[in-house]
C-alpha positions as CSV (number, residue, x, y, z in Angstrom):
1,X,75.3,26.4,-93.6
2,X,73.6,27.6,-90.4
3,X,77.3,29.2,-89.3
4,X,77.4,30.6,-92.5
5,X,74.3,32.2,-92.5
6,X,74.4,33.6,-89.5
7,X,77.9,34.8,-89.9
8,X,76.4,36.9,-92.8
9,X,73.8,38.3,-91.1
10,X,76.5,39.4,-88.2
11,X,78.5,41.1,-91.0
12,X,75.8,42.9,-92.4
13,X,73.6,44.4,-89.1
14,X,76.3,44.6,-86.1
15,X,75.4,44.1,-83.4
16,X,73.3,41.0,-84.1
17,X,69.9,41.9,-82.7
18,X,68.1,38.7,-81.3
19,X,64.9,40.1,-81.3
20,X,64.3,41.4,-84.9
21,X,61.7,39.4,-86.0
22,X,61.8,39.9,-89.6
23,X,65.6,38.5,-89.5
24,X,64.4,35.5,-87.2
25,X,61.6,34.5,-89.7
26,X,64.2,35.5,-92.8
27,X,66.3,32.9,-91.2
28,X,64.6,30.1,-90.2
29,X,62.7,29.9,-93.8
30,X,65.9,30.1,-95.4
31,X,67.5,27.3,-93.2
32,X,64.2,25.0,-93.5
33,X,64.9,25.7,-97.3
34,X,68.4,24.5,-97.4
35,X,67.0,21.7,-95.3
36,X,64.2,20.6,-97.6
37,X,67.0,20.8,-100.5
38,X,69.2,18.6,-98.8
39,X,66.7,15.7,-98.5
40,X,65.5,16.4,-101.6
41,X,69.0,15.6,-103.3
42,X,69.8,13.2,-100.9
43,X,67.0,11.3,-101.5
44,X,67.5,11.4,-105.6
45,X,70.8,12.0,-105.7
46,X,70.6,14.6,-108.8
47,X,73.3,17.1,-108.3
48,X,76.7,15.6,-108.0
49,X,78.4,17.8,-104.9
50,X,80.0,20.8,-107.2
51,X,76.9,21.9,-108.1
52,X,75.5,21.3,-104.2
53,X,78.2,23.8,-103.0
54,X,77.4,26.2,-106.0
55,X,74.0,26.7,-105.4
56,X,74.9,27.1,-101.4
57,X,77.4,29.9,-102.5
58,X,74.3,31.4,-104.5
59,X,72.1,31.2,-101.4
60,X,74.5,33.0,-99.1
61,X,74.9,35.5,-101.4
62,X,71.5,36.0,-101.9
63,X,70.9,36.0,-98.5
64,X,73.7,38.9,-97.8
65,X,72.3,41.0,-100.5
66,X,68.7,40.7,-99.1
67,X,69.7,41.3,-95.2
68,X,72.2,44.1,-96.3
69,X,69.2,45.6,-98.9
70,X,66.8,45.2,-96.1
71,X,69.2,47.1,-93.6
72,X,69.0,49.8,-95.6
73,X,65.7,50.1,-96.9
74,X,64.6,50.2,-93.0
75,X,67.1,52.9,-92.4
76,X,65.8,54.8,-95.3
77,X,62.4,54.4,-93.6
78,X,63.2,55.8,-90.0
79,X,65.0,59.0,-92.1
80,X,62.1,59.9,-94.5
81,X,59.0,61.5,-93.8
82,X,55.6,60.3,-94.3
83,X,53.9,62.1,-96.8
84,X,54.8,66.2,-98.4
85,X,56.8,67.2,-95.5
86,X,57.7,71.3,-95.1
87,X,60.8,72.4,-95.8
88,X,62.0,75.1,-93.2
89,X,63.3,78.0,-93.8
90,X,66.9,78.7,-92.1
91,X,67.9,82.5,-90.8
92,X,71.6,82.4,-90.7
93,X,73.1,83.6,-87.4
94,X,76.2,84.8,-90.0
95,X,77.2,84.8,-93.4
96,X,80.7,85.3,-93.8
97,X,80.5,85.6,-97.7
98,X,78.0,85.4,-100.3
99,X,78.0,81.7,-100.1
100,X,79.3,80.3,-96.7
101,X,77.8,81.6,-93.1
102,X,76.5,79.8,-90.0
103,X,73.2,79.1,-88.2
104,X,72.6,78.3,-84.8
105,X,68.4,77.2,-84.1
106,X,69.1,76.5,-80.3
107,X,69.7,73.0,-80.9
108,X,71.8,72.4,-83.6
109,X,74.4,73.9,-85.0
110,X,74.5,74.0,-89.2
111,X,76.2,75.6,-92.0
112,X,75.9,76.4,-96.0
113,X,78.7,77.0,-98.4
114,X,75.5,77.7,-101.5
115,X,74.1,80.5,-100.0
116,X,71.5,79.0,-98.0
117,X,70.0,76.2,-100.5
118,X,71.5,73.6,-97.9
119,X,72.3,73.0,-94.7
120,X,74.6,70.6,-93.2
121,X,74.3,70.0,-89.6
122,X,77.6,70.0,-88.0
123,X,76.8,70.5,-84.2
124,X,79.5,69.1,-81.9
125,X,79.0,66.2,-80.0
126,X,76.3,66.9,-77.1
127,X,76.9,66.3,-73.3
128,X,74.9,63.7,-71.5
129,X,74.0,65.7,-68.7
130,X,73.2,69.2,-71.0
131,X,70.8,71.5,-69.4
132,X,68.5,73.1,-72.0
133,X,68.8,76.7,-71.1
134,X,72.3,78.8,-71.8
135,X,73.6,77.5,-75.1
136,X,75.7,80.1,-77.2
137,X,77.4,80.2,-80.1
138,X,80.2,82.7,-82.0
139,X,81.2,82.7,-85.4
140,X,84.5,84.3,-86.5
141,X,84.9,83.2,-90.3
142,X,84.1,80.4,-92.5
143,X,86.0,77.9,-90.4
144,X,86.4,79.0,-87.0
145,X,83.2,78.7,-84.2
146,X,82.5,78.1,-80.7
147,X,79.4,77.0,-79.0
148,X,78.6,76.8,-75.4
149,X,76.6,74.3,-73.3
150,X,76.0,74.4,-69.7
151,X,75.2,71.0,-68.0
152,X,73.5,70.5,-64.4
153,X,74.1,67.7,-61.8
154,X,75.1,68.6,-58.6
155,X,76.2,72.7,-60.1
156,X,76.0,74.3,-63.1
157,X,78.8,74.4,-65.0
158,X,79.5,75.2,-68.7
159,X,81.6,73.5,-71.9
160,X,82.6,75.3,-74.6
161,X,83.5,73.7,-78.2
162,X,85.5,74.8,-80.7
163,X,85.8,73.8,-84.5
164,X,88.8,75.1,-87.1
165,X,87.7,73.2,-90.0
166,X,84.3,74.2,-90.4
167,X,82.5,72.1,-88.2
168,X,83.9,68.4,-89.0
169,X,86.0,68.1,-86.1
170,X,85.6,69.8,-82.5
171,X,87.9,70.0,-79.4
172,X,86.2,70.4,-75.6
173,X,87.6,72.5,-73.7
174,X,88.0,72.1,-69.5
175,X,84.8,73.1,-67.6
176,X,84.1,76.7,-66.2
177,X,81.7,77.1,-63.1
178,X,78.7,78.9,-63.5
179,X,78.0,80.4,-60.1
180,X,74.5,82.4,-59.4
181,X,72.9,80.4,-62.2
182,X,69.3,80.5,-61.4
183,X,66.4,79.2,-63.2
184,X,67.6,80.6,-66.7
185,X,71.0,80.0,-66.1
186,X,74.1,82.6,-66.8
187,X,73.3,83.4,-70.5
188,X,76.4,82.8,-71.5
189,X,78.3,85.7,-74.8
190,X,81.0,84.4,-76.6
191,X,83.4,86.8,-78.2
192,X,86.8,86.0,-80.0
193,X,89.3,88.4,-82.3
194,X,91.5,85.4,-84.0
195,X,91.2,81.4,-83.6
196,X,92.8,82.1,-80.2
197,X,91.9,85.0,-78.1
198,X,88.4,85.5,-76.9
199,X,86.3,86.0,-73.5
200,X,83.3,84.4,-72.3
201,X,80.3,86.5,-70.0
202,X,78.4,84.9,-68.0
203,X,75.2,86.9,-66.8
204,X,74.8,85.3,-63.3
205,X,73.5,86.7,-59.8
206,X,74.5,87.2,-56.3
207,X,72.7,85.4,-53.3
208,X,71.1,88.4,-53.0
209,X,69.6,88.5,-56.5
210,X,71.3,90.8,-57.7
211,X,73.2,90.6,-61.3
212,X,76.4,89.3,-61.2
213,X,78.4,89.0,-64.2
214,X,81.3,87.1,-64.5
215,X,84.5,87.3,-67.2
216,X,86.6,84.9,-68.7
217,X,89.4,85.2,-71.3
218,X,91.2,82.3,-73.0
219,X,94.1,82.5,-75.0
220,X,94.4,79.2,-76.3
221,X,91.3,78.8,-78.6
222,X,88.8,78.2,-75.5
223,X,90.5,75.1,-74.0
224,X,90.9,77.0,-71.5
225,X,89.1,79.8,-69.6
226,X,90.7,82.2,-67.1
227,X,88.4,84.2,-64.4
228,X,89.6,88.1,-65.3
229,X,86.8,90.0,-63.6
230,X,84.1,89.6,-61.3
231,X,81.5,92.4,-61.2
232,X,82.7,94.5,-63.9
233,X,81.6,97.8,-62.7
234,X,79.4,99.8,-63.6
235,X,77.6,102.9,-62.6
236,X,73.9,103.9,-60.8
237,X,73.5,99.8,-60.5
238,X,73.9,99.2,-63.8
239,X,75.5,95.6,-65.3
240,X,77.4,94.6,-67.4
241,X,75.3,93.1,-70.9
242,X,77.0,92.5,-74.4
243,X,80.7,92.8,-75.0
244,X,83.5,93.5,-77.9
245,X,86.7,93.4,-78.5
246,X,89.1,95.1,-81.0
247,X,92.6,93.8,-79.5
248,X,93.3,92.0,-77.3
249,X,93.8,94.8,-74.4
250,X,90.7,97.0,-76.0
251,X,87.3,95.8,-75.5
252,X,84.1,97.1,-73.9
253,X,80.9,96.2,-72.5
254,X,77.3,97.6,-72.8
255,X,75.2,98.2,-69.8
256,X,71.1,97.6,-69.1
257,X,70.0,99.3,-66.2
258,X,66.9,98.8,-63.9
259,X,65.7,102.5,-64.2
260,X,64.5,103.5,-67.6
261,X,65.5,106.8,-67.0
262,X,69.2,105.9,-66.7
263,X,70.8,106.3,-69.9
264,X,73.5,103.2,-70.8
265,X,76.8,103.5,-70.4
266,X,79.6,102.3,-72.1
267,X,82.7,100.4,-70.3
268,X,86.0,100.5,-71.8
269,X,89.0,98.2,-71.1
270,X,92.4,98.7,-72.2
271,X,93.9,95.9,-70.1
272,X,92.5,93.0,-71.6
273,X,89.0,93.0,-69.3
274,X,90.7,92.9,-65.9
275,X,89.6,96.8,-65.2
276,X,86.8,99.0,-66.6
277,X,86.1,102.4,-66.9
278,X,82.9,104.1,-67.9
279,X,83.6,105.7,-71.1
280,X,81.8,109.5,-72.3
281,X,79.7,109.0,-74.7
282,X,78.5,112.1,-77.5
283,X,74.9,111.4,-76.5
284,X,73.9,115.3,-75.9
285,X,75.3,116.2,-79.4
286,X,73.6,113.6,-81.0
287,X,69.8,114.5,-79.7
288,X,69.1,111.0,-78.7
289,X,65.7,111.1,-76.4
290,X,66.1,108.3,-73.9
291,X,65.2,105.6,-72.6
292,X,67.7,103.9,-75.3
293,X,70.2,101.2,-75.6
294,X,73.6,100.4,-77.1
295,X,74.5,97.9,-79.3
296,X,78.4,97.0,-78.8
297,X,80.4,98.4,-81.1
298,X,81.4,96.5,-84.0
299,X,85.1,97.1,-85.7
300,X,85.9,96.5,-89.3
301,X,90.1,97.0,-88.4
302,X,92.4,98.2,-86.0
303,X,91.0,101.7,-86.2
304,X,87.2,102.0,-88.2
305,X,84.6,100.9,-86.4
306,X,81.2,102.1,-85.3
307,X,78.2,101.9,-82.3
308,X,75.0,102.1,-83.0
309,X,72.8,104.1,-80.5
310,X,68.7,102.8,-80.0
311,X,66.3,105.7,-78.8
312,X,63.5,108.0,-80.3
313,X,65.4,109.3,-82.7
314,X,68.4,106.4,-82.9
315,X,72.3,107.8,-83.3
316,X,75.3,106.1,-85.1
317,X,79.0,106.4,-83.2
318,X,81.9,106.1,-85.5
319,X,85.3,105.9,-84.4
320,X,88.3,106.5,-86.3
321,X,91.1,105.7,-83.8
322,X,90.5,102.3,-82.3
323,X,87.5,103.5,-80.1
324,X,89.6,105.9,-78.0
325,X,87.2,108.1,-79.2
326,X,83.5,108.3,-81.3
327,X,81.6,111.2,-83.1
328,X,77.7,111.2,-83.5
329,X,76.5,111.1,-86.6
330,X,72.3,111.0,-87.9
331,X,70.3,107.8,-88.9
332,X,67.5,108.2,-91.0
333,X,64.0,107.6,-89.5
334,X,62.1,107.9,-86.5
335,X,63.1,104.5,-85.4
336,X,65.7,101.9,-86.7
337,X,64.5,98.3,-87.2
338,X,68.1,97.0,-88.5
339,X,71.6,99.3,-88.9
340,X,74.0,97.0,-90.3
341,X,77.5,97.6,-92.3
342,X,79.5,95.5,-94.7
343,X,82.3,98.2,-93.5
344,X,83.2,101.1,-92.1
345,X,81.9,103.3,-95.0
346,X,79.2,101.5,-96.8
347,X,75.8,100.4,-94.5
348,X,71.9,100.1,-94.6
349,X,68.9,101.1,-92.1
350,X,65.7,99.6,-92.1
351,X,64.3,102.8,-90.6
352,X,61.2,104.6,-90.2
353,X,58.0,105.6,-87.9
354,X,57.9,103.5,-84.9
355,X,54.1,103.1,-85.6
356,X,55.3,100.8,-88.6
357,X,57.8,99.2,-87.4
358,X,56.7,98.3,-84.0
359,X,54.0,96.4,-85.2
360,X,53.1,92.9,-84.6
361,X,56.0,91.2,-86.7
362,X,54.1,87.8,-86.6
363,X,50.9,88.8,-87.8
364,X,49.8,88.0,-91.4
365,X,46.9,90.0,-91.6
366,X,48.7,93.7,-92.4
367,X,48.7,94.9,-95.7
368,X,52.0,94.5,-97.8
369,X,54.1,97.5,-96.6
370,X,57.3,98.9,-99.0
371,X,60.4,98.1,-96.7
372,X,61.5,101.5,-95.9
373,X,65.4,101.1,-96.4
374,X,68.2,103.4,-97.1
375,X,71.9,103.7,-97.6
376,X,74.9,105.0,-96.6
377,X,78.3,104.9,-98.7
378,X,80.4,107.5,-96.5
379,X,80.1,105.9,-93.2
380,X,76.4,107.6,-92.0
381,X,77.2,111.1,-93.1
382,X,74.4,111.2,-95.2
383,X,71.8,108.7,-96.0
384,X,69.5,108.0,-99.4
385,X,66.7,105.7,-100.0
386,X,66.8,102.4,-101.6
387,X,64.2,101.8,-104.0
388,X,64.2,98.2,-103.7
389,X,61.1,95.8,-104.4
390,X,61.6,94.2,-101.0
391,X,58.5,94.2,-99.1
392,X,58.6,94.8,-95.3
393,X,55.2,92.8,-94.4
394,X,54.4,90.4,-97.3
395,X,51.8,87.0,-96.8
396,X,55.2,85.1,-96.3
397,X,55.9,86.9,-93.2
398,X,57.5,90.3,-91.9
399,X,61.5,91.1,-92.0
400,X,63.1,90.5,-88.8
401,X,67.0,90.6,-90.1
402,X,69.2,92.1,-92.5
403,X,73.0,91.5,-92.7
404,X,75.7,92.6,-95.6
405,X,78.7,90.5,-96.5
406,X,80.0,93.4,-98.8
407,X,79.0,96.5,-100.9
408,X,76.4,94.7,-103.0
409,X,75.5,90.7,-101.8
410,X,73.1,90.9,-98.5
411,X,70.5,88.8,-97.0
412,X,66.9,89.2,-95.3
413,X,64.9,87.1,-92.9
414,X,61.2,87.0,-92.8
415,X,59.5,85.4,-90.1
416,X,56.0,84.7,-88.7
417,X,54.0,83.3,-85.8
418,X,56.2,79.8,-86.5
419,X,59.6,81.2,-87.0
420,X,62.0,81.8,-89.7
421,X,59.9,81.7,-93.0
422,X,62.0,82.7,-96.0
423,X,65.7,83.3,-96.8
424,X,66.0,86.3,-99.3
425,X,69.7,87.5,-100.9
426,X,70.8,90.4,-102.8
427,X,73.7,91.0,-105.5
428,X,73.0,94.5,-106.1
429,X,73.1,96.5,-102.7
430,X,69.4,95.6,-101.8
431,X,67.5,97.2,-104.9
432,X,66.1,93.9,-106.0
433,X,66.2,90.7,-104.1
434,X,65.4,86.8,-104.6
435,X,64.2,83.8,-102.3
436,X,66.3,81.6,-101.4
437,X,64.6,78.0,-101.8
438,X,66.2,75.6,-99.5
439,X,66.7,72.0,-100.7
């Protein structure tokens, strides 16, 4: 019976753990029981022998049901909290339609197909020797992402994953060096047009201290990284900072530079990223006051696509023929908070003085402000107010994102001191809007 027992117990917790204490005393009572029953009938002789065995069968059973409910029930108790716990509000990285998009918090990678009620984490497998800086992430549709990890030991090198089912399964790719990664590593960008072709930046420095950036391109989903420019150049000591791609020849990279009086400039490739020259910009014609700062372009098709330009006042670049050339058009406002478009005609500004919008975005002690948005349905030609009943600083936090999945379902993130605080989506173009209560 012993056997039995314990074969029961190894069936219902592998591995068998020798030190649980509750199963030890579980076990030894229930032996000493069986033990007192069998002197007890052998003394009297009461049962006959069938009805010995069938109240042994009983007692097994019993005693699998009670190990395997205990099993669980202490599971159940390392998984929920203790006490009202808070439920966290999520700010999607992307939504790729009004239901499905991804988030990426730094640690974990998760995704929603209800619009943001739940989350399901679906991070990839981690590596043992993961550094904590330099992880990335890109999202291409509903079931296509990469993330990045960079792991230490003896260099730094960096791993990318890649998942085209959503997140349930994930291949590793082969390891890329990560020279001149210093104390906050290469910063790794992530950029693919189709589940195969993509590129991978990685922001090191020289052993002089200079930046240093670094270009990869893969053609095989990210298995597989090939080094296709070191040091893209760039002008007056400028580097090389974000990164897009229409094709896979066209792409071009945004530059930071160390002088605030140096405008950015914008590098254009046309043979897949091995060259680079500095493309004219309509900067003049478009009375931007710098210091400013681009935002790489983003394309809609093989043609439409648009850049938008950050100063005091802000500009937006469209492009008609692939990027081979871009005309300046207006955006509304002093300053531009957010400048996002569901496509190449229809997009939204959070826009307005820089007094309001520069202000402390974590504080909860500013009075409610309206959120000063507007709209655009010919691709920034003109732009009209939305009179929406969106708030910009509320007591649940300020807006620190806005992002359109099409002509009429968006969504908002507020945020304070603690982070992400409330999910908000809109059916109707942004004129009335409704939390998004995560369960």
């Amino acid at each position: 019976m012993a056997d039995q027992v314990e074969q029961i117990l190894r069936e219902a917790d592998r591995p068998v753990q020798p030190r649980d204490e509750f199963r030890d005393r579980l076990l030894g009572e229930l032996l000493a029981s069986l033990q007192a029953t069998r002197v007890e009938r052998s003394a009297r002789r009461r049962f006959p022998l069938v009805r010995d065995l069938a109240v042994a069968a009983m007692l097994l059973v019993f005693v699998a049901a009670l190990v395997i409910g205990f099993r669980g029930l202490r599971a159940a108790r390392l998984l929920a909290p203790v006490g009202p716990a808070p439920i966290v509000s999520i700010s999607p990285s992307k939504m790729v339609s009004p239901t499905t998009g991804w988030a990426f918090t730094g640690d974990r990678l998760v995704r929603t197909t209800d619009g943001g009620v739940q989350w399901v984490d679906v991070s990839p497998p981690s590596l043992p020797d993961r550094v904590p800086v330099d992880t990335s992430a890109y999202f291409l549709d509903a079931r296509h992402a990469w993330i990045t990890e960079t792991t230490g030991g003896s260099g730094f090198s960096l791993v990318s994953f890649r998942t085209s089912d959503g997140g349930r399964t994930w291949q590793q790719g082969a390891r890329v060096g990560a020279p001149g990664a210093g104390g906050d590593g290469v910063s790794p960008q992530l950029y693919f047009i189709d589940a195969l072709h993509g590129w991978l930046l990685l922001r090191g420095e020289s052993t002089a201290g200079q930046p240093s950036p670094t270009l990869y391109s893969s053609s095989d989903g990210g298995l597989r990284w090939t080094l296709t420019s070191s040091n893209p150049g760039s002008p007056l000591g400028c580097t090389a900072w974000q990164m897009a791609f229409a094709s896979a020849s066209t792409g071009w990279l945004t530059t930071t530079c160390p002088s605030t009086q140096v405008g950015p400039s914008l590098l254009m490739t046309q043979d897949g990223g091995i060259t680079w020259h500095v493309q004219p910009l309509p900067l003049t014609t478009s009375k931007v006051i710098c210091p400013c700062s681009l935002d790489p372009p983003v394309f809609f098709n093989h043609a439409g696509g648009i850049l938008v330009v950050h100063g005091s006042p802000g500009a937006l670049l469209v492009t008609s023929d692939g990027g081979s050339s871009w005309t300046a058009r207006s955006l509304p406002g002093d300053d531009q908070m957010e400048v996002d478009f569901a496509d190449a005609d229809h997009g939204w500004a959070i826009a307005g003085p820089s007094a309001q919008l520069v202000k402390n975005p974590f504080s909860l002690t500013e009075p409610a402000v309206a959120l000063p948005l507007y709209y655009t349905a010919d691709g920034g030609v003109t732009w009209v107010p939305v009179r929406t009943d969106l708030l910009l600083q509320s007591q649940d936090g300020r807006i620190d994102s806005l992002s359109f999945v099409d002509q009429k379902n968006g969504f908002a993130s507020r945020v304070t001191s603690l982070g992400p605080s409330q999910l908000l989506k809109t059916t109707d173009g942004g004129i009335t809007w409704t939390v998004v209560r995560p369960r």
